[in-house]
N, CA, C, O and CB atoms as a CASP TS submission, in Angstrom:
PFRMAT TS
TARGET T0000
AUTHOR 0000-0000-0000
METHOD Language model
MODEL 1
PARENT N/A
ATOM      1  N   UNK     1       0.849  -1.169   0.000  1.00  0.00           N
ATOM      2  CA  UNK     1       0.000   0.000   0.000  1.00  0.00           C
ATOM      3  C   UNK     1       0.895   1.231   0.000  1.00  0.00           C
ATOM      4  O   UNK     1       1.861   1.482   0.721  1.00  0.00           O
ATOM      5  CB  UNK     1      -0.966  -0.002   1.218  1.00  0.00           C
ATOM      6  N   UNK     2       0.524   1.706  -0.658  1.00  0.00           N
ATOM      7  CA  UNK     2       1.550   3.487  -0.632  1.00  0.00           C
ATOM      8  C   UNK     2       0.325   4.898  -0.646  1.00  0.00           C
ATOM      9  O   UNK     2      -0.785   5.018  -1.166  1.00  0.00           O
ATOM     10  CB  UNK     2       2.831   3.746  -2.724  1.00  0.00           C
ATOM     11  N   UNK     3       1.152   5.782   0.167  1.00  0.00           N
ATOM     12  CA  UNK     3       0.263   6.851  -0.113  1.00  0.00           C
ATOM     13  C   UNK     3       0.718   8.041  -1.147  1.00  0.00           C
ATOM     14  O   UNK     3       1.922   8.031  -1.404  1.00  0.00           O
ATOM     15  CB  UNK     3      -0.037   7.424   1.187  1.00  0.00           C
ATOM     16  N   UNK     4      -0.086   9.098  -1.801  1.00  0.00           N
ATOM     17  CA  UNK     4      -0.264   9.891  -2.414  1.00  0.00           C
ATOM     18  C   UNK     4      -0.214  11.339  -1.532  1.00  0.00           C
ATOM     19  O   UNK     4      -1.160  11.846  -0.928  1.00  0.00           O
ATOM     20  CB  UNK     4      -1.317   9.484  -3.067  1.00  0.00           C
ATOM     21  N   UNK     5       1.160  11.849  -1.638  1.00  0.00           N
ATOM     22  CA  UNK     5       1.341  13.016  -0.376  1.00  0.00           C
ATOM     23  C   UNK     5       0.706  14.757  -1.291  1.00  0.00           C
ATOM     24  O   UNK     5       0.417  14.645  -2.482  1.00  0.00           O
ATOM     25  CB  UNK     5       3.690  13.107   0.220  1.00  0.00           C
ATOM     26  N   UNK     6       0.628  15.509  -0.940  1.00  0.00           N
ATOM     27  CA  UNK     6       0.204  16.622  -0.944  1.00  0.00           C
ATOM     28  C   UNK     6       0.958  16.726  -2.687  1.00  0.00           C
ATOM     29  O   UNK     6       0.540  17.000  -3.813  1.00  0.00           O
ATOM     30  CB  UNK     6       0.686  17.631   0.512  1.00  0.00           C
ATOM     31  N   UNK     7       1.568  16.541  -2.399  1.00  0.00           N
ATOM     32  CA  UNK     7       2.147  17.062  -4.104  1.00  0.00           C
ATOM     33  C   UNK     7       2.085  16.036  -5.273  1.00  0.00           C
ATOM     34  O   UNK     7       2.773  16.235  -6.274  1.00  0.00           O
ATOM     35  CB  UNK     7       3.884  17.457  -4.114  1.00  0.00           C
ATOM     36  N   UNK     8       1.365  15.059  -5.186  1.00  0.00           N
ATOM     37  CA  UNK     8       1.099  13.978  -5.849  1.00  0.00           C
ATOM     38  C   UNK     8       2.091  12.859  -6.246  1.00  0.00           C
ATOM     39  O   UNK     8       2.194  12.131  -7.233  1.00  0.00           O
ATOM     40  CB  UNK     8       0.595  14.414  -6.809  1.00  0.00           C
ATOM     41  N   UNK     9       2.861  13.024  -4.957  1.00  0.00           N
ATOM     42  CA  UNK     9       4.002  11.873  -5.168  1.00  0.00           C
ATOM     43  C   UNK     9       3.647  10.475  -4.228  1.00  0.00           C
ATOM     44  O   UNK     9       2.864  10.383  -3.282  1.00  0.00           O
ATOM     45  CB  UNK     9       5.645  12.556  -4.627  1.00  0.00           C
ATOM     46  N   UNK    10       4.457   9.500  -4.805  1.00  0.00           N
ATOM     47  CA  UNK    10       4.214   8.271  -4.122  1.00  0.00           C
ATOM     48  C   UNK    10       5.275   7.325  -3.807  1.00  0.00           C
ATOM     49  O   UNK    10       5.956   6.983  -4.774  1.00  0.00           O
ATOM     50  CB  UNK    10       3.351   7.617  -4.800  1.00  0.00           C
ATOM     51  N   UNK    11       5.502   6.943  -2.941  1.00  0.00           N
ATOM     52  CA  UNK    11       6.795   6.176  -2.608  1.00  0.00           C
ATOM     53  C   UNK    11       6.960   4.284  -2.816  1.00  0.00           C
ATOM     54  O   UNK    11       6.366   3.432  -2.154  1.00  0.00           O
ATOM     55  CB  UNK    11       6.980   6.575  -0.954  1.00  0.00           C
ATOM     56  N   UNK    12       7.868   4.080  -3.846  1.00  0.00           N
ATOM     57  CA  UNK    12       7.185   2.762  -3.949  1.00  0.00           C
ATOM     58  C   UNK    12       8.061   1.558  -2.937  1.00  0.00           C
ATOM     59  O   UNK    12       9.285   1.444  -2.992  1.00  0.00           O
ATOM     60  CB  UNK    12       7.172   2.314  -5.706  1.00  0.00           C
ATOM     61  N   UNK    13       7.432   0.960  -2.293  1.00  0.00           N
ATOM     62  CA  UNK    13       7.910   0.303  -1.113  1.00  0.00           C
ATOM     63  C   UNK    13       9.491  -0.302  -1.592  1.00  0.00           C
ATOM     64  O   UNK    13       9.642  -0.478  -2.801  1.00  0.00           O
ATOM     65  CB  UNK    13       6.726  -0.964  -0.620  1.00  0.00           C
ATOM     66  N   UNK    14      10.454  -0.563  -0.832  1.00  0.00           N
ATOM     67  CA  UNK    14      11.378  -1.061  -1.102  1.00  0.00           C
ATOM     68  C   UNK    14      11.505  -2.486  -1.742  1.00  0.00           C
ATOM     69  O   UNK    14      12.372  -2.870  -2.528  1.00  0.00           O
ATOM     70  CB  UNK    14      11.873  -0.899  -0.177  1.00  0.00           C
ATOM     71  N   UNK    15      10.456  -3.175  -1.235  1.00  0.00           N
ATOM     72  CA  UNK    15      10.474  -4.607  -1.643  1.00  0.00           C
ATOM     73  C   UNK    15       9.969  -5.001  -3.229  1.00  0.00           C
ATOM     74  O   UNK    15      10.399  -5.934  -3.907  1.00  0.00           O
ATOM     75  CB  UNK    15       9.527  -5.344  -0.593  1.00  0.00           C
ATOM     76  N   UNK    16       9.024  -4.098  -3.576  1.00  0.00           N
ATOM     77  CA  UNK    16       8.374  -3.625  -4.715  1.00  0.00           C
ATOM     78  C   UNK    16       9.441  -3.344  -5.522  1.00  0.00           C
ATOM     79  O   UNK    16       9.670  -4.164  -6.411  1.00  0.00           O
ATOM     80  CB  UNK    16       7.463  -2.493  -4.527  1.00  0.00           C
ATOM     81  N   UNK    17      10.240  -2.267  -5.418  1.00  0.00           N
ATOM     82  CA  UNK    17      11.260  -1.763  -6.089  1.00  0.00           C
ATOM     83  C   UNK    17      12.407  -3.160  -6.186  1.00  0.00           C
ATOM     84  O   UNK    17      12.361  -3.518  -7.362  1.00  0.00           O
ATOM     85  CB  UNK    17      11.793  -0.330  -5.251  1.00  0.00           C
ATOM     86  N   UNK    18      12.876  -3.588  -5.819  1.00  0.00           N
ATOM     87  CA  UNK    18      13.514  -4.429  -6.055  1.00  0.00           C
ATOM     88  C   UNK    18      13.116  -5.470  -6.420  1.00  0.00           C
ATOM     89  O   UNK    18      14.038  -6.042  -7.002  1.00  0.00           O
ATOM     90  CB  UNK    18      14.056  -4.534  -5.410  1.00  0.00           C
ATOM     91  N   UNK    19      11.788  -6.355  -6.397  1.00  0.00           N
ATOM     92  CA  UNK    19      11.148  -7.602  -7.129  1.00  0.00           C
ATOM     93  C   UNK    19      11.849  -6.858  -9.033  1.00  0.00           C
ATOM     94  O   UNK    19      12.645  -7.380  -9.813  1.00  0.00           O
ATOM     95  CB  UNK    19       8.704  -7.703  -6.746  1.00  0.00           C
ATOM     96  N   UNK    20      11.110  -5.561  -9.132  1.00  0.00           N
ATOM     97  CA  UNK    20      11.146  -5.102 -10.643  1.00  0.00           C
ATOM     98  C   UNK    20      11.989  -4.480 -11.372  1.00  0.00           C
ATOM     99  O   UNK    20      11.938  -4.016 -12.511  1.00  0.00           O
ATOM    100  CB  UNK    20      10.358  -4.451 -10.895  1.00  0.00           C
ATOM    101  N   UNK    21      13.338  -4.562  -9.999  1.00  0.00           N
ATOM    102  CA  UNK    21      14.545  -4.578 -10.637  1.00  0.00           C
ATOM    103  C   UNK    21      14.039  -2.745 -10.876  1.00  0.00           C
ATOM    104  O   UNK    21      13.684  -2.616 -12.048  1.00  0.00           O
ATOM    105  CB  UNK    21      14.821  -5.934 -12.156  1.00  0.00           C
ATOM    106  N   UNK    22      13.959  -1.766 -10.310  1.00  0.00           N
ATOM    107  CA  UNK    22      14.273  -0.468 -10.502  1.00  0.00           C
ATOM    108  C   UNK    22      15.079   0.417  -9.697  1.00  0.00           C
ATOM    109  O   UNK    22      14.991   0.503  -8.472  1.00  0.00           O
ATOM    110  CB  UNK    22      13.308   0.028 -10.599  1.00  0.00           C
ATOM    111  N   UNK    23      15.722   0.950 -10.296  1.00  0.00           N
ATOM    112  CA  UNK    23      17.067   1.830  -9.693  1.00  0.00           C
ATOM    113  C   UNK    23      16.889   3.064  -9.082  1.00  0.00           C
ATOM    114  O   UNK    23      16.105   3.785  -9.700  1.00  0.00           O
ATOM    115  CB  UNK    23      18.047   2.204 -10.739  1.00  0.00           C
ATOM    116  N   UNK    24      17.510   3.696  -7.751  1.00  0.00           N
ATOM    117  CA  UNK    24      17.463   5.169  -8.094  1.00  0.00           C
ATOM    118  C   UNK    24      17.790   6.034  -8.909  1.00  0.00           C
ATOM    119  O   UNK    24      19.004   6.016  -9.111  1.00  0.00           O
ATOM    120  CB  UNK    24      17.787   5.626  -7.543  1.00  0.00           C
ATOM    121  N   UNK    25      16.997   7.140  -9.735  1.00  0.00           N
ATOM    122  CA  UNK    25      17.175   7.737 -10.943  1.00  0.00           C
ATOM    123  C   UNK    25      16.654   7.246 -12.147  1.00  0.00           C
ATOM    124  O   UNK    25      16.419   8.126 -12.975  1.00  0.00           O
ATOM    125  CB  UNK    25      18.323   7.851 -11.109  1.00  0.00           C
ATOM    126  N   UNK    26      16.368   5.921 -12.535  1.00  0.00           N
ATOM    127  CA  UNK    26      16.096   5.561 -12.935  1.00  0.00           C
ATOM    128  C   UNK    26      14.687   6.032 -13.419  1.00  0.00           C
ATOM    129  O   UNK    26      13.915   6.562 -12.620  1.00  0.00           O
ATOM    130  CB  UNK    26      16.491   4.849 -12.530  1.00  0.00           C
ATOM    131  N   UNK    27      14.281   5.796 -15.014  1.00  0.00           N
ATOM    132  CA  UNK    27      12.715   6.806 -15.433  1.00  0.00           C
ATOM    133  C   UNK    27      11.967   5.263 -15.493  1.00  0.00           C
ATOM    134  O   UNK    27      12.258   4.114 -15.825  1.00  0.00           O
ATOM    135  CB  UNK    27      12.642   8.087 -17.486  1.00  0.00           C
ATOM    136  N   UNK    28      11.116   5.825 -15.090  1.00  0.00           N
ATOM    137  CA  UNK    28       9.843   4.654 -15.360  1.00  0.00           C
ATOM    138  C   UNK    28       8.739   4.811 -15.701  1.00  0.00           C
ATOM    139  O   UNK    28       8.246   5.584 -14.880  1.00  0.00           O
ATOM    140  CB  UNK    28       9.460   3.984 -14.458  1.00  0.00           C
ATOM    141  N   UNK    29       7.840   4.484 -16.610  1.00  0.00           N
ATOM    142  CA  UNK    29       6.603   4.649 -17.360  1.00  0.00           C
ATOM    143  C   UNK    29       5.570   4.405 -16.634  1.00  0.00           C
ATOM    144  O   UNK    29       5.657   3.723 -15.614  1.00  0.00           O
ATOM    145  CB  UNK    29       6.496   3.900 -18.452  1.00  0.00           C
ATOM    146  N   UNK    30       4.422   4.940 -17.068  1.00  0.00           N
ATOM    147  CA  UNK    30       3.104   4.718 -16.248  1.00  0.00           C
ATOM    148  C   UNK    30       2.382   4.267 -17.363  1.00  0.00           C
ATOM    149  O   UNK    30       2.266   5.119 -18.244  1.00  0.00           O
ATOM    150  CB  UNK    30       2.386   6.038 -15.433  1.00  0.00           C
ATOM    151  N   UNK    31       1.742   2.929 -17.635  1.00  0.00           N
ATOM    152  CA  UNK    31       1.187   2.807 -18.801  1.00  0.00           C
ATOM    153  C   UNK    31      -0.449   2.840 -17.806  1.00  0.00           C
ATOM    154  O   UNK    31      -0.499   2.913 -16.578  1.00  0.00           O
ATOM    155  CB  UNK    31       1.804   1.287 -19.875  1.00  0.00           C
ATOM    156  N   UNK    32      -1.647   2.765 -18.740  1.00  0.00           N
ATOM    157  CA  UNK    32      -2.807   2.948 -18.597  1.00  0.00           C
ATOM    158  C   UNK    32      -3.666   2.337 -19.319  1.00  0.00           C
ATOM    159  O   UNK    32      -3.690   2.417 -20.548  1.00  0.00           O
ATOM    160  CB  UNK    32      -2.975   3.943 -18.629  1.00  0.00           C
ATOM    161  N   UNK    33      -4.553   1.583 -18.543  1.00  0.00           N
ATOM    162  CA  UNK    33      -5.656   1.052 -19.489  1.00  0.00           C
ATOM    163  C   UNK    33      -7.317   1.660 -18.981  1.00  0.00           C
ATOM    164  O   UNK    33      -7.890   1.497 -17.903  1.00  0.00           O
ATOM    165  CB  UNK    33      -5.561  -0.820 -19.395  1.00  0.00           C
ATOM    166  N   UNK    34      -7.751   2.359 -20.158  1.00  0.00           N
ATOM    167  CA  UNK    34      -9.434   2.385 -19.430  1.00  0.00           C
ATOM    168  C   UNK    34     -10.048   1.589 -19.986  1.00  0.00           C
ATOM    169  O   UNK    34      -9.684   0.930 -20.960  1.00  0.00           O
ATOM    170  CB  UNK    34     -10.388   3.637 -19.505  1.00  0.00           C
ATOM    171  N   UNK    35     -11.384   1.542 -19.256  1.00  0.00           N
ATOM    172  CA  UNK    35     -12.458   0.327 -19.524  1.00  0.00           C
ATOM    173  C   UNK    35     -13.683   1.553 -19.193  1.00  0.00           C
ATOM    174  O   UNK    35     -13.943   2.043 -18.094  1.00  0.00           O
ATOM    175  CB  UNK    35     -12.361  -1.425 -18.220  1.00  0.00           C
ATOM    176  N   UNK    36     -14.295   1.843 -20.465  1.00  0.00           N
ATOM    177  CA  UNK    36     -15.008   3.170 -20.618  1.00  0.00           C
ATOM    178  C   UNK    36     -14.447   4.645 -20.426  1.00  0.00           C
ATOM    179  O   UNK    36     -13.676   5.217 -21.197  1.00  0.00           O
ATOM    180  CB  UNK    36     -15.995   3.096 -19.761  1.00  0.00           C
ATOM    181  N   UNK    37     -14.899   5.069 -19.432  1.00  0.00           N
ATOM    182  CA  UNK    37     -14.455   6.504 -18.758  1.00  0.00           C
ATOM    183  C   UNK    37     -14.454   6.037 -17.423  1.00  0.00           C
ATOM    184  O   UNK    37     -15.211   6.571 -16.613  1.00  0.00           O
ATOM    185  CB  UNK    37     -15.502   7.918 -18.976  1.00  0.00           C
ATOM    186  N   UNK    38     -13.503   4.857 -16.992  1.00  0.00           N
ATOM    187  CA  UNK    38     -13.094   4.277 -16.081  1.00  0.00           C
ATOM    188  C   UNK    38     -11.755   3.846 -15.872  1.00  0.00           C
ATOM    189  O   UNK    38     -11.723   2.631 -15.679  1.00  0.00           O
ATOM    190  CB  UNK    38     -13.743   3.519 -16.027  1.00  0.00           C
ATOM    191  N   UNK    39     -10.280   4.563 -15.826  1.00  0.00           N
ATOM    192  CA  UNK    39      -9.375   4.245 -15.590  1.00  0.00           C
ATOM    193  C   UNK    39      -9.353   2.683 -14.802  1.00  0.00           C
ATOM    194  O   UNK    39      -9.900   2.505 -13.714  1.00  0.00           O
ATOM    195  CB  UNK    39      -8.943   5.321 -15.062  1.00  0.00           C
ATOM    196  N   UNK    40      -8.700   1.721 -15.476  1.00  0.00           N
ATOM    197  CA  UNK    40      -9.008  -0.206 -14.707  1.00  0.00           C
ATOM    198  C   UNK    40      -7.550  -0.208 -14.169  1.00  0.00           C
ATOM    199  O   UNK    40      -7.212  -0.551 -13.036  1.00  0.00           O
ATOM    200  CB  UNK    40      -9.368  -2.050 -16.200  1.00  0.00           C
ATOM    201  N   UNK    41      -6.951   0.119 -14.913  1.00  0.00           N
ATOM    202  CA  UNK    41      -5.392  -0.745 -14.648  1.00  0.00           C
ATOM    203  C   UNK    41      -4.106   0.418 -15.044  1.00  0.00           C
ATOM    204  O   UNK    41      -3.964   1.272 -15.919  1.00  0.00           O
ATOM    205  CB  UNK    41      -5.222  -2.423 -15.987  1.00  0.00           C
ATOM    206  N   UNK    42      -3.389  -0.012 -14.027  1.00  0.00           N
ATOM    207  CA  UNK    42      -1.972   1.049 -14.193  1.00  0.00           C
ATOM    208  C   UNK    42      -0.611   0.054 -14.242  1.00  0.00           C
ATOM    209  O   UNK    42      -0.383  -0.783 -13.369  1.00  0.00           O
ATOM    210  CB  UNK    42      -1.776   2.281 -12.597  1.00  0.00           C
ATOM    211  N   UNK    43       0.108   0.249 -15.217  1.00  0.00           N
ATOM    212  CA  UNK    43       1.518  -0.732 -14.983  1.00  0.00           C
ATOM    213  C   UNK    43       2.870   0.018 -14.963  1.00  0.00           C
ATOM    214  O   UNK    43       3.032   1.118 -15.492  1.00  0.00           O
ATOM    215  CB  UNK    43       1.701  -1.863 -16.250  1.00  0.00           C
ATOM    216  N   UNK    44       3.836  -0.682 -14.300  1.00  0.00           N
ATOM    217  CA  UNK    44       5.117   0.162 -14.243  1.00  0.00           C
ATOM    218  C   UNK    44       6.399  -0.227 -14.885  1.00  0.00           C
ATOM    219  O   UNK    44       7.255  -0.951 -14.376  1.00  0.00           O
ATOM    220  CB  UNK    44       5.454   0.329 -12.943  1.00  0.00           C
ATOM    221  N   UNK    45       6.441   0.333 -16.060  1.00  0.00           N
ATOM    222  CA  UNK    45       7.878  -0.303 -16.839  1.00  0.00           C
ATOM    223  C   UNK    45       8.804   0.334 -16.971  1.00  0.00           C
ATOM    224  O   UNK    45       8.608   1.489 -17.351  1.00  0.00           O
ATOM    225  CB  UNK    45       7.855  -0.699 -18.088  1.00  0.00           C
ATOM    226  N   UNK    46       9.978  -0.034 -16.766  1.00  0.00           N
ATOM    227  CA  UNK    46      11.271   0.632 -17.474  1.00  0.00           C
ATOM    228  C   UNK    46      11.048   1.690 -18.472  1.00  0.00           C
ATOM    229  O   UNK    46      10.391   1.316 -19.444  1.00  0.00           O
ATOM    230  CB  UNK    46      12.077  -0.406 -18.221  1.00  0.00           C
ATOM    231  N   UNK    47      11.597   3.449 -18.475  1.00  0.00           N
ATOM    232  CA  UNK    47      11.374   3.731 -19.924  1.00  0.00           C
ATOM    233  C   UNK    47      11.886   2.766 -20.990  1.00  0.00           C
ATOM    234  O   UNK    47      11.246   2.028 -21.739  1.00  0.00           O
ATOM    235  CB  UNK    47      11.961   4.983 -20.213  1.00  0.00           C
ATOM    236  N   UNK    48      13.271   2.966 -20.863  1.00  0.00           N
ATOM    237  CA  UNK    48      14.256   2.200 -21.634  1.00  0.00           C
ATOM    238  C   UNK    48      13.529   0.822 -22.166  1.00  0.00           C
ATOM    239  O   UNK    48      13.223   0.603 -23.338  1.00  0.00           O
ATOM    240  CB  UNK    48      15.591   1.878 -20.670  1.00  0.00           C
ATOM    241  N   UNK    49      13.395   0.255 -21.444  1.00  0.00           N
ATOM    242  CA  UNK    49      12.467  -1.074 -22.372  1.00  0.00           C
ATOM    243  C   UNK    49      11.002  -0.610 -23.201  1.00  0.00           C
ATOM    244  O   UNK    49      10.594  -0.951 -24.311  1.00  0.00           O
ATOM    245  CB  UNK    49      11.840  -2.425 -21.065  1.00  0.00           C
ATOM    246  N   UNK    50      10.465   0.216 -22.279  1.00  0.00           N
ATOM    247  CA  UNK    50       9.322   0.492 -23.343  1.00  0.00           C
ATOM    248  C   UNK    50       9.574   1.352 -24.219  1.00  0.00           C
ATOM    249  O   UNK    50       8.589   1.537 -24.934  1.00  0.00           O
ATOM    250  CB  UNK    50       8.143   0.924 -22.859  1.00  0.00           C
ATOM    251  N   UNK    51      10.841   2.244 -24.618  1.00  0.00           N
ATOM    252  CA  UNK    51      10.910   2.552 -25.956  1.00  0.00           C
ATOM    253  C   UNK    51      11.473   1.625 -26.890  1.00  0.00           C
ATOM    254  O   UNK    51      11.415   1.890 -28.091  1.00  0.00           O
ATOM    255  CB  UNK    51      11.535   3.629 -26.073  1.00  0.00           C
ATOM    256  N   UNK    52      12.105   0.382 -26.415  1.00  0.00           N
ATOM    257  CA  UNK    52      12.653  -0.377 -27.012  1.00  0.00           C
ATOM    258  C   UNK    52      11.545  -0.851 -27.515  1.00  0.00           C
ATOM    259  O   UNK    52      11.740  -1.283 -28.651  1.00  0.00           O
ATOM    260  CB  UNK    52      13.507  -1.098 -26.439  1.00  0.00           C
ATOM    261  N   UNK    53      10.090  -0.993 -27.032  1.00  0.00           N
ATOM    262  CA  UNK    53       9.004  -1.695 -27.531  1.00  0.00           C
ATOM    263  C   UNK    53       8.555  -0.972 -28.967  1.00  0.00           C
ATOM    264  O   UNK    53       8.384  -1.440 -30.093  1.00  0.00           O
ATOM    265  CB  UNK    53       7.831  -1.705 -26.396  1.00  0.00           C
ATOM    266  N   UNK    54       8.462   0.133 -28.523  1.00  0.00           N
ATOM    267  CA  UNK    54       7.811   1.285 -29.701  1.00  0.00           C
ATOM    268  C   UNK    54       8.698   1.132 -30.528  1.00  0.00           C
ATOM    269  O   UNK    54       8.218   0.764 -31.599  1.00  0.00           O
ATOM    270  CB  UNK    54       7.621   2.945 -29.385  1.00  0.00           C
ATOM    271  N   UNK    55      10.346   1.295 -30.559  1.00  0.00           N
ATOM    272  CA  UNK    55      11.124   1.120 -31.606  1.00  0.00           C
ATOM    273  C   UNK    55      10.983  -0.168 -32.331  1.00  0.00           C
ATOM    274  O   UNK    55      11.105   0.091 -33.529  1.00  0.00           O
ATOM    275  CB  UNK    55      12.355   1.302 -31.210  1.00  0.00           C
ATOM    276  N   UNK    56      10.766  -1.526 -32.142  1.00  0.00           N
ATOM    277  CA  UNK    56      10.679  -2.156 -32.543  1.00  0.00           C
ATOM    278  C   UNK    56       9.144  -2.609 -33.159  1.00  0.00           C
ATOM    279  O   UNK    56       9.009  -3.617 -33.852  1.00  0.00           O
ATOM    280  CB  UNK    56      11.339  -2.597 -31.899  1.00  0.00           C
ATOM    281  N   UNK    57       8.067  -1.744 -32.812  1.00  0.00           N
ATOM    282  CA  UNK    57       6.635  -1.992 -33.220  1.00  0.00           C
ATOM    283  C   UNK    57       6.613  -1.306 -34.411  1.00  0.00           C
ATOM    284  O   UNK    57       6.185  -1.668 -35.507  1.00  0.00           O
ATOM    285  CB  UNK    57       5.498  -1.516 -32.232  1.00  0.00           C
ATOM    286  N   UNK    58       7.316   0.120 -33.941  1.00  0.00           N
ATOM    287  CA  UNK    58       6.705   1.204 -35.099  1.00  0.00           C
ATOM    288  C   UNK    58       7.969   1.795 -35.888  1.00  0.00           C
ATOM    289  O   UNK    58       7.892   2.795 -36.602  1.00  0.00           O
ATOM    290  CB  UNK    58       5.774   2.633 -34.321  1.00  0.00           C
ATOM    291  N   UNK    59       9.400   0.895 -35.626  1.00  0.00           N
ATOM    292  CA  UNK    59      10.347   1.233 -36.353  1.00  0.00           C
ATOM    293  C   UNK    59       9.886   0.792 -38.170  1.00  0.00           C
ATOM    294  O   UNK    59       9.898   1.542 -39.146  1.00  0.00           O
ATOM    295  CB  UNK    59      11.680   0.465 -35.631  1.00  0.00           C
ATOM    296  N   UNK    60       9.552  -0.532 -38.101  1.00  0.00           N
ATOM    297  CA  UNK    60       9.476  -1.022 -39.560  1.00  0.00           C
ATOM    298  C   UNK    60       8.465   0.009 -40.351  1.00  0.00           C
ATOM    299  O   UNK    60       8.605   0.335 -41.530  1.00  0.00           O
ATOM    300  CB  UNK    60       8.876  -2.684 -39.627  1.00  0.00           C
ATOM    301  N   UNK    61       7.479   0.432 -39.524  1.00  0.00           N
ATOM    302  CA  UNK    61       6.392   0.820 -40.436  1.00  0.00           C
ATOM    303  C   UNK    61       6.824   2.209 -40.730  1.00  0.00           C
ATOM    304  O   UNK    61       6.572   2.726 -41.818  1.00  0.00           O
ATOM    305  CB  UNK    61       4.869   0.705 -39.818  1.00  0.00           C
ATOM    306  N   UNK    62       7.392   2.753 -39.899  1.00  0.00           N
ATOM    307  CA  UNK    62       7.696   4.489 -40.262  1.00  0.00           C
ATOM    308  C   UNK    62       8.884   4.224 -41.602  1.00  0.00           C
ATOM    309  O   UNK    62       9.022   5.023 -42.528  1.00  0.00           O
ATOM    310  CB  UNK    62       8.637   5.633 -38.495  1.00  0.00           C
ATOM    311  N   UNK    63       9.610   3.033 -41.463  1.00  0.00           N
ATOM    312  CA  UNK    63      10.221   2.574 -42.489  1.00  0.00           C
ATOM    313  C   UNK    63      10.098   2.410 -43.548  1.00  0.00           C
ATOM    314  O   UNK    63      10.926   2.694 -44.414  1.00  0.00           O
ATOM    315  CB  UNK    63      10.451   1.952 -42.407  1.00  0.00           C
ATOM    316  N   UNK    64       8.692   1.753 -43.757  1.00  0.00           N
ATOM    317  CA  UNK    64       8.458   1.627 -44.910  1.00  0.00           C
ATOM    318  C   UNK    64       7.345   2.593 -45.572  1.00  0.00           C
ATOM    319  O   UNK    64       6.869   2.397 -46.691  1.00  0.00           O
ATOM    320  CB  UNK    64       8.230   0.375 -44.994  1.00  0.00           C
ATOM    321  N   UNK    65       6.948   3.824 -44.592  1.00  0.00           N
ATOM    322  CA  UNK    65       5.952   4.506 -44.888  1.00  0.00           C
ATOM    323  C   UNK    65       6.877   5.803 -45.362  1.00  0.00           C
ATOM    324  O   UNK    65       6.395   6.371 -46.342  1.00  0.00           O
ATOM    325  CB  UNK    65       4.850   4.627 -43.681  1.00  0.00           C
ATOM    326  N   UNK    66       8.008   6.334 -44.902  1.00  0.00           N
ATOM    327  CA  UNK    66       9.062   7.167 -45.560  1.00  0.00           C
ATOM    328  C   UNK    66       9.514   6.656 -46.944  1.00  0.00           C
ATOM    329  O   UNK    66      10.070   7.654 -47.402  1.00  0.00           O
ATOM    330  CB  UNK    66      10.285   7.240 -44.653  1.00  0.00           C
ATOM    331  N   UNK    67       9.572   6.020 -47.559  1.00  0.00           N
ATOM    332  CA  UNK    67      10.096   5.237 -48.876  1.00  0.00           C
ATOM    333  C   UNK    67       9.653   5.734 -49.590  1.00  0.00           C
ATOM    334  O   UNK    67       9.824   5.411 -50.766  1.00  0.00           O
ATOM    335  CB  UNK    67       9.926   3.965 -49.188  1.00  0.00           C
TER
END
């Protein structure tokens, strides 16, 4: 459980942080899923890996759409 302090920050427990392998300094993504006009689900990834995702989803196509 973590709380949400006056300035909209949140501290993520130590044990948490280390299961997912995140560093201090380290950037991390907030991805989001809604289900209507109902925010359902929040996940926490590496930037670095999730641009590695986008580079590799939307590298080919910007590729072949510049040609």
């Amino acid at each position: 459980m973590v709380s949400v302090d006056g300035r909209g920050q949140m501290v993520l427990p130590k044990e948490v942080r280390e299961k997912a392998g995140f560093r201090p300094g380290q950037k991390i993504a907030i991805v989001s899923w809604m289900k209507g006009k109902d925010l359902c689900c929040l996940t926490l990834q590496r930037a670095d890996d999730l641009a590695e995702v986008v580079r590799r989803t939307y590298g080919p196509l910007l590729s072949s759409a510049l040609r």
